[in-house]
N, C-alpha and C positions, 0 to 999 in steps of 0.2 A: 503456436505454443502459447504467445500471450492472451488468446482467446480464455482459457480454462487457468491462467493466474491469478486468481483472487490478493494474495499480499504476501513479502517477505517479512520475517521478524527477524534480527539480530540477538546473538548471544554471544559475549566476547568475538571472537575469529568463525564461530558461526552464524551461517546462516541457514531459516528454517524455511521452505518455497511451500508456501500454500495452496491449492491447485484444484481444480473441480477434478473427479476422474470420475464420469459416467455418473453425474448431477450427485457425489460424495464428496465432501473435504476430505484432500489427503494430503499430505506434508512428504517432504522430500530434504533430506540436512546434507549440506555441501559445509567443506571449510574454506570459506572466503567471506572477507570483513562486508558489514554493510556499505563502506563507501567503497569499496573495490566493484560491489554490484550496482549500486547508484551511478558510479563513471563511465560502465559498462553497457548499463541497460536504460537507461531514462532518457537518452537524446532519440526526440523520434518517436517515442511512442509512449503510448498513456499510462508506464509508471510515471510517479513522484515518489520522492522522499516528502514524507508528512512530520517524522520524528524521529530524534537519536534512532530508535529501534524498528521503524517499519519503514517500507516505500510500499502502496497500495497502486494498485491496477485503477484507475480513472473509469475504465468502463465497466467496471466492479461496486463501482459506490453508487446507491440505491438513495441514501437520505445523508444530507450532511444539517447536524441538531447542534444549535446554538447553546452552550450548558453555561453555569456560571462558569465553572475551569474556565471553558473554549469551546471551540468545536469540535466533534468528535463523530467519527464519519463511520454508517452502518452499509454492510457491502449487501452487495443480493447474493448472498448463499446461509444456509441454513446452518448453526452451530459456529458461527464464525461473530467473535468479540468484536466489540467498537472499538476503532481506535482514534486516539486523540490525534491533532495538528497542534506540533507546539509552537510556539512563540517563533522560534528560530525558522519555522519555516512553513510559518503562517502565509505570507506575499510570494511567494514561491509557488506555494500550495494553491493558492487561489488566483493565479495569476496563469497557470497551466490549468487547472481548473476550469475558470471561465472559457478558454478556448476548447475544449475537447466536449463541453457540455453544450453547445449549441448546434 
């Protein structure tokens, strides 16, 4: 299943699962908080929480570009927005990071 997860976003008490289906973004809305899926899903395998509002698949991210903001990391799927690492979990993010990219 985590093969074709490209990233979740947060919206209040949802969440929105981003997901290759037969090389297509397609989304899928569950109602459960982004830290309820962060507790659940990120031990073990190459989610992170990047920001308040996403946790991205690790083996989904193609370029991560240094901007003035921050960093703001580009997945390998086509139709699919940058998303930024914020501050809050900046050393998190790159600390799980550096291990899953070598």
């Amino acid at each position: 299943m985590l093969d074709n997860l490209l990233y979740i976003e947060s919206a209040d008490n949802y969440a929105t699962i981003y997901y290759l289906n037969k090389s297509k973004k397609s989304h899928y809305l569950i109602r459960n908080s982004l830290k309820w899926m962060e507790e659940h899903l990120t031990k073990d395998t190459p989610l992170i929480r990047c920001h308040r509002s996403y946790i991205v698949n690790l083996d989904k991210v193609k370029i991560l570009k240094k901007e003035k903001g921050g960093i703001m990391l580009e997945l390998d799927a086509e139709n699919t927005p940058d998303i930024a690492v914020s501050k809050t979990y900046y050393d998190s993010f790159m600390q799980k990071f550096s291990r899953y990219s070598v």
